[in-house]
C-alpha positions in Angstrom: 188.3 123.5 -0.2 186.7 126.5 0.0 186.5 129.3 2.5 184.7 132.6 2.9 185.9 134.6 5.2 183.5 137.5 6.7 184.6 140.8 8.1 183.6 144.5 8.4 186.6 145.8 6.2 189.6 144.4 4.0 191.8 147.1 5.2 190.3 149.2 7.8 191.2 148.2 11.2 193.3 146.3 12.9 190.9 143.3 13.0 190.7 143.6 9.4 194.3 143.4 8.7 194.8 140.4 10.5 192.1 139.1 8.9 193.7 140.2 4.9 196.9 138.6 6.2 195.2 135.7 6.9 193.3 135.5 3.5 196.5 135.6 1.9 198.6 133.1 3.7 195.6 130.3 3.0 195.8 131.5 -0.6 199.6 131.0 -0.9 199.0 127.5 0.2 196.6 126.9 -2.5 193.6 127.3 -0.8 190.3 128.6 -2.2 190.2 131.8 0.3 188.0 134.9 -0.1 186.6 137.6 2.0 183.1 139.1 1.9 183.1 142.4 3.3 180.6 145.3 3.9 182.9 148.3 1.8 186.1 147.7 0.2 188.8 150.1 0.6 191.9 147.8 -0.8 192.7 146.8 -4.5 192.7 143.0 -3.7 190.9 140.4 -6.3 189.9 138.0 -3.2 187.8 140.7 -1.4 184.2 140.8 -2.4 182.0 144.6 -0.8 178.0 143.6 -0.2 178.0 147.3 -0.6 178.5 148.1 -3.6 174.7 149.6 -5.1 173.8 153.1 -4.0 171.1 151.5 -2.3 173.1 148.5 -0.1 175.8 151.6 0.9 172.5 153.6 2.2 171.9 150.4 3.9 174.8 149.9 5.7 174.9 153.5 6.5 171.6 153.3 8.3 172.5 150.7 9.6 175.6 151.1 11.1 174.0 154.7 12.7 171.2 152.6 13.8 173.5 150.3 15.9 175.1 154.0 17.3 171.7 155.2 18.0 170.4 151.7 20.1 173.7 152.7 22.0 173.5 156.3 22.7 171.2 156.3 25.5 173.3 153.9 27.3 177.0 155.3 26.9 178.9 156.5 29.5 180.6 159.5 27.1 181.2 160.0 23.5 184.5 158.2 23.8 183.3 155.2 25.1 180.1 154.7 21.7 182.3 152.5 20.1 183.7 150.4 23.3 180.1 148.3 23.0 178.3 147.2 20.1 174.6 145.6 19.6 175.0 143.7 16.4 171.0 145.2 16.1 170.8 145.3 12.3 172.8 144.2 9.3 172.6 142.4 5.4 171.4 138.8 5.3 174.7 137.4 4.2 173.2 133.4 4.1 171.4 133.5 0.9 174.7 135.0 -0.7 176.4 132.7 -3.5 179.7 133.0 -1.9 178.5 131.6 1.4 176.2 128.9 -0.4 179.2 127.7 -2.2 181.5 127.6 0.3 182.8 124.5 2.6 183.9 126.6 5.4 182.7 130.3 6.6 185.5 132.0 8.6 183.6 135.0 10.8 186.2 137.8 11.5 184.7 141.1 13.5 181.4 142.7 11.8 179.9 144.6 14.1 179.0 148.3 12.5 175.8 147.6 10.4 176.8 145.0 8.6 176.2 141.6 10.6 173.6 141.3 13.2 173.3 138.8 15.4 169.8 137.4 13.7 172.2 137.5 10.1 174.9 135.5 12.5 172.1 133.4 13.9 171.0 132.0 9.7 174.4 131.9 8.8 175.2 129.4 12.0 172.1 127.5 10.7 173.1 126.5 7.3 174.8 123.7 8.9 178.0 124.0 7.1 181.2 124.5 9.7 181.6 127.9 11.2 185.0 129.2 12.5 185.2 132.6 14.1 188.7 134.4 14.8 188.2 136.4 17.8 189.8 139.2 17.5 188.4 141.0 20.8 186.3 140.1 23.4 182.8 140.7 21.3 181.8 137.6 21.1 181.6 135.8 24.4 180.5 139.1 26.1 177.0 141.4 26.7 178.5 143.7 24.0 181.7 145.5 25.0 184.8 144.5 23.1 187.1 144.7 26.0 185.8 144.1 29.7 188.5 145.6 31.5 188.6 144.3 34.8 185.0 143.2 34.9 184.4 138.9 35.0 180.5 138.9 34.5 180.5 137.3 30.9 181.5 134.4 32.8 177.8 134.3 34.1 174.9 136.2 32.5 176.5 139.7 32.1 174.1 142.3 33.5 174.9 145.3 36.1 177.9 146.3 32.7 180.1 148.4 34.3 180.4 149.7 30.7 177.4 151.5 30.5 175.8 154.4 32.4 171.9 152.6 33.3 173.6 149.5 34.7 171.0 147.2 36.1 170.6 142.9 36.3 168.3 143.0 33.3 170.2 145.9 31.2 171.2 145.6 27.6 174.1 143.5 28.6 172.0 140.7 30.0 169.3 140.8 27.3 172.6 140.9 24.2 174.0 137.6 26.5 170.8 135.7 26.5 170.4 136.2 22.9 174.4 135.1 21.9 173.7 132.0 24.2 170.1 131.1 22.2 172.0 131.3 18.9 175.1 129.7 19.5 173.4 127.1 21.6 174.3 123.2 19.1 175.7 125.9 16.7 178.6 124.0 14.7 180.9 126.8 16.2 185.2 126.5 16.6 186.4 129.6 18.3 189.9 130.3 17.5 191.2 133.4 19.2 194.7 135.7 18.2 196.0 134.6 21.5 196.2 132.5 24.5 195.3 135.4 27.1 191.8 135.7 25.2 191.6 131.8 24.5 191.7 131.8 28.5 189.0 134.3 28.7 187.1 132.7 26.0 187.1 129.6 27.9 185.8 131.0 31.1 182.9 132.7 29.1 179.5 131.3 29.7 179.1 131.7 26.4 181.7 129.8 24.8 182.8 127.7 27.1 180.7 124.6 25.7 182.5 125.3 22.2 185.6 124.4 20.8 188.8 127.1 21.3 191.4 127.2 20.5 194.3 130.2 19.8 196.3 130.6 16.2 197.9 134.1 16.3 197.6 136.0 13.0 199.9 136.5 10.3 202.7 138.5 8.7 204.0 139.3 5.7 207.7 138.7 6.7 209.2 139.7 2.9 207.3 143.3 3.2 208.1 143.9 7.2 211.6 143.4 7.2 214.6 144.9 8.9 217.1 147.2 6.6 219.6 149.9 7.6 218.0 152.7 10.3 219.4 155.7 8.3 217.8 154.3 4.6 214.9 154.8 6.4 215.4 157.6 8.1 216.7 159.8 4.9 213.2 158.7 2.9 211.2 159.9 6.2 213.2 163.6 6.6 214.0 162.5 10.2 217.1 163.3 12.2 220.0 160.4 11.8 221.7 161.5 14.9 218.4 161.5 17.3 216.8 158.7 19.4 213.5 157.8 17.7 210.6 156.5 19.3 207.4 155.4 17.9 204.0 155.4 18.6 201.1 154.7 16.4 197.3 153.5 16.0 194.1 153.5 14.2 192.9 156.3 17.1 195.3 157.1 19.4 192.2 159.3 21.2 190.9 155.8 22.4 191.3 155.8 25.9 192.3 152.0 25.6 195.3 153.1 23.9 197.0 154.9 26.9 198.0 157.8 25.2 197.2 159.7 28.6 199.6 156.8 30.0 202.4 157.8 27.5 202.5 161.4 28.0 203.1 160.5 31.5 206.1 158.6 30.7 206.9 161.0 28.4 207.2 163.9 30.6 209.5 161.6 32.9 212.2 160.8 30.3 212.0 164.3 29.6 213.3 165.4 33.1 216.1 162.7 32.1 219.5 163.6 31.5 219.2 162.2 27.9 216.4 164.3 27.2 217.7 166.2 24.0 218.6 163.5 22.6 214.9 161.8 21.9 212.7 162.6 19.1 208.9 161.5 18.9 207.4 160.0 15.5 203.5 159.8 16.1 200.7 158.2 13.7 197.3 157.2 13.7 194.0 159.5 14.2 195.2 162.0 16.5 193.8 164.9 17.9 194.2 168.1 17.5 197.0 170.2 19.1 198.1 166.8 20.6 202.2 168.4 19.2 202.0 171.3 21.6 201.4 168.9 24.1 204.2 166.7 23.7 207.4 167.4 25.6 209.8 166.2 22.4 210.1 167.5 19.3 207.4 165.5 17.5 206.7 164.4 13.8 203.1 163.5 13.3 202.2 161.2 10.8 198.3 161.0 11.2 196.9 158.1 9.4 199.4 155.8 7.5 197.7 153.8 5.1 201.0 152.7 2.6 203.0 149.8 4.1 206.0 151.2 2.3 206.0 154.0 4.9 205.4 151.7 8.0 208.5 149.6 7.5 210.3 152.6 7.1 208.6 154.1 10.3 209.8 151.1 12.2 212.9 150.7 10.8 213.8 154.1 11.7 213.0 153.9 15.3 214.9 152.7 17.9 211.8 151.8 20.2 208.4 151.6 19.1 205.9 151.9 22.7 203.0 150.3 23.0 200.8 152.1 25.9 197.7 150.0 25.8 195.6 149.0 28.6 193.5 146.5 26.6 194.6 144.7 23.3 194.6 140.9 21.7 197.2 140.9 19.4 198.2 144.2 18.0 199.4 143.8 14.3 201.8 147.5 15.5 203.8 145.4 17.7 204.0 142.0 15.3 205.0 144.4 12.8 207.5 146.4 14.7 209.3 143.3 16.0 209.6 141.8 12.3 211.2 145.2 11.5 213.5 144.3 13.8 212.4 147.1 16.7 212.2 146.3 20.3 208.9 147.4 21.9 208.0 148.9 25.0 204.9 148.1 26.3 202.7 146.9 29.8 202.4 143.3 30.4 198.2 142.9 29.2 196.8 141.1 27.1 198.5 139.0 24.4 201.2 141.2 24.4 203.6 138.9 26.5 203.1 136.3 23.6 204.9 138.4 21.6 207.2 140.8 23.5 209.7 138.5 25.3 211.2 140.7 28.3 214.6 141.7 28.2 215.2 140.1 24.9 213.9 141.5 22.6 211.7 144.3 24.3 210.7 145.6 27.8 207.4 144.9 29.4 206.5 147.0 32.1 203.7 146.5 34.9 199.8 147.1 34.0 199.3 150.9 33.6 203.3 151.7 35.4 203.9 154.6 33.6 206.7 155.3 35.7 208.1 151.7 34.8 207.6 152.3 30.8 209.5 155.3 31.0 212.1 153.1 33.0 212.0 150.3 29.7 211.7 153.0 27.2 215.3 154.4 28.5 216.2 150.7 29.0 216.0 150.1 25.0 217.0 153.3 23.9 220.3 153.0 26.4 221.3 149.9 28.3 221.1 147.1 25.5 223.0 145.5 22.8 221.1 147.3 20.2 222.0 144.7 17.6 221.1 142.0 19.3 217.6 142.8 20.2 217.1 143.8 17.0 218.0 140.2 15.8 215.9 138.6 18.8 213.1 140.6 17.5 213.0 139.2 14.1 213.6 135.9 15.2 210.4 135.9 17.6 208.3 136.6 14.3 210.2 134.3 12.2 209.4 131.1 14.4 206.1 131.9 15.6 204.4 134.4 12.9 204.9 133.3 9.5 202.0 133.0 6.8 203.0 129.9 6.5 203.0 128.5 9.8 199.7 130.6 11.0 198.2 128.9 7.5 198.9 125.7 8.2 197.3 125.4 11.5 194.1 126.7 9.7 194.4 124.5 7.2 194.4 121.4 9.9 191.2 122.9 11.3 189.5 122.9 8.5 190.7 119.6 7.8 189.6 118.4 11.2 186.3 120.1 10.6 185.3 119.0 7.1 186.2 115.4 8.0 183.8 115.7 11.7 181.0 117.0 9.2 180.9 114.9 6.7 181.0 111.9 9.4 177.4 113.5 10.6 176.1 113.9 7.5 176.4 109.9 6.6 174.8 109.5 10.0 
């Protein structure tokens, strides 16, 4: 069995972690699994970059600030360019020997320049059996990744709260009607990261005609492991005798990240009684000044690229926070858990699939920042420290392992392989 798998990045991203992680787990179990992806940033053998001439990287350049461009005059600010995307212009990926030769293609998220949704439309007519992880909203939507608190991809899109010319025929509308022509008898299985976007999925207009279903992603259990706080904690040059709480992300600046939600809290526990007792350990794209901001004695991290120094960072913490307003899956939290860290987060998205309340985290009410300070003082004072972080671990350890997540892939491929070749002897 062979399977391609198609994403932006192999390490970039959140979506493309997940996606790596899930490369790997279908190659432990013997499968034929590789990746194609647009640049290659990682040292794996698997992952394959289209662009890789001088002239395919000035492609994918223009065509990635192509995509920007088409957007620009539709954006509600600067921080909000990368919220929706129009999958305008990217590389033909159909005539490519790795997707001629494979059984299955696995689509991951390619927005950027590098897939469009014509390239989408001749890889869906090849004929051979298409699964697509869904690792946002993208997909069943007019073009924004997350949709807040907006319901119109249930219909037609149009009037996108997401853009600053909303109208019944705007760019939403017009990116819907395309999606539904090319995915219309398409040999399409959804499978998203979790059941709160397998429910949206299902409601789409879009995809609600196709198979979904929800397989959460992967992780490396062996590399994200729990080990004595003050190991870490020595390697890191951070305090033993301090309460440590964590926060990280690709770009914390992203307003659907909460940062402006955290600081809130923040400032809270720091009118607590407990107050000189907490320490902040920050990474991720930050911006600058953010420390003169903060009302702890903060160690910034910026941009962590070496697992090593993750699983120290969560080891060291006592509570790693997860702000977000919007988010599928995050591979922050997965990771933090199998560290053994309890997490503080609001109850969105598919976080309650992996944070179970008051056992081995705190989930506190949709944008509450007043009720995450409350859970982030709950870890850090009111539990059985011990025990949460052995509920933590154990969460990942029956629902997260490569091979359990593999597995379920490898039955859907299975299932699909065996549907397709009963239509091809018809």
């Amino acid at each position: 069995m062979r399977v391609v798998h198609i994403n932006r990045s192999d390490v970039v991203g959140g979506a493309s972690v997940a996606a790596s992680r899930i490369v790997e787990a279908l190659r432990a179990q013997n499968i034929d699994a590789s990746m194609l992806v647009a640049e290659k940033s990682g040292d794996s053998s698997w992952a394959h970059p289209v662009a890789q001439s001088s002239i395919n990287k000035t492609l994918l350049k223009s065509r990635f600030l192509w995509d920007v461009a088409g957007f620009m005059g539709h954006e509600k600010s600067r921080l909000t360019r990368f919220a929706f995307s129009l999958a305008a212009a990217g590389f033909n990926l159909s005539k490519l020997s790795l997707v001629q030769e494979a059984d299955i293609i696995h689509l991951h998220w390619f927005n950027q320049g590098f897939l469009s949704l014509k390239g989408l439309g001749k890889l869906l007519q090849l004929g051979k059996p298409v699964v697509w992880t869904l690792h946002d909203m993208w997909g069943f939507t007019g073009g924004c990744h997350y949709s807040g608190e907006c319901e119109r991809f249930t219909g037609a899109c149009g009037h996108c709260a997401a853009i600053r010319d909303p109208s019944a025929n705007d760019i939403s509308s017009i990116q819907n009607q395309r999606k539904k022509t090319i995915y219309r008898d398409a040999p399409l299985s959804i499978v998203t990261c979790s059941t709160w976007l397998e429910s949206a999925a299902r409601k789409s207009s879009l995809l609600k005609d196709h198979s979904v279903i929800s397989i959460p992603n992967p992780i490396d259990i062996d590399l994200y492991a729990p080990f004595p706080r003050a190991e870490a904690r020595k390697r890191l040059k951070l305090p033993i005798d301090k309460k440590i709480l964590l926060f990280g992300a690709a770009n914390i600046s992203d307003p659907r990240k909460g940062m402006h939600l955290l600081m809130h809290a923040l400032k809270k526990l720091a009118n607590g009684k407990n107050a000189k007792d907490i320490e902040l350990v920050i990474f991720g794209k930050m911006p600058s000044g953010i420390d003169t901001k903060l009302p702890f004695p903060s160690h910034l991290m910026n941009f962590v690229d070496d697992p090593n120094t993750l699983v120290d960072l969560y080891n060291a913490a006592d509570v790693f926070v997860l702000p977000s307003l919007e988010d599928n899956l995050p591979n922050t939290v997965m990771e933090a858990l199998s560290c053994g860290t309890p997490v503080a987060a609001f109850r969105i998205g598919g976080v309650p699939e992996m944070v179970s309340h008051l056992r081995c985290g705190f989930l506190a009410p949709e944008a509450d920042a007043t009720g995450l300070a409350e859970g982030i003082e709950y870890l850090l004072y009111k539990i059985d420290a011990d025990e949460y972080r052995f509920l933590a671990r154990e969460k990942v350890l029956h629902n997260f392992t490569p091979e359990l997540i593999a597995n379920r892939y490898i039955e859907l491929y299975s299932s699909l392989l065996s549907d397709n070749s009963l239509y091809d002897a018809k």
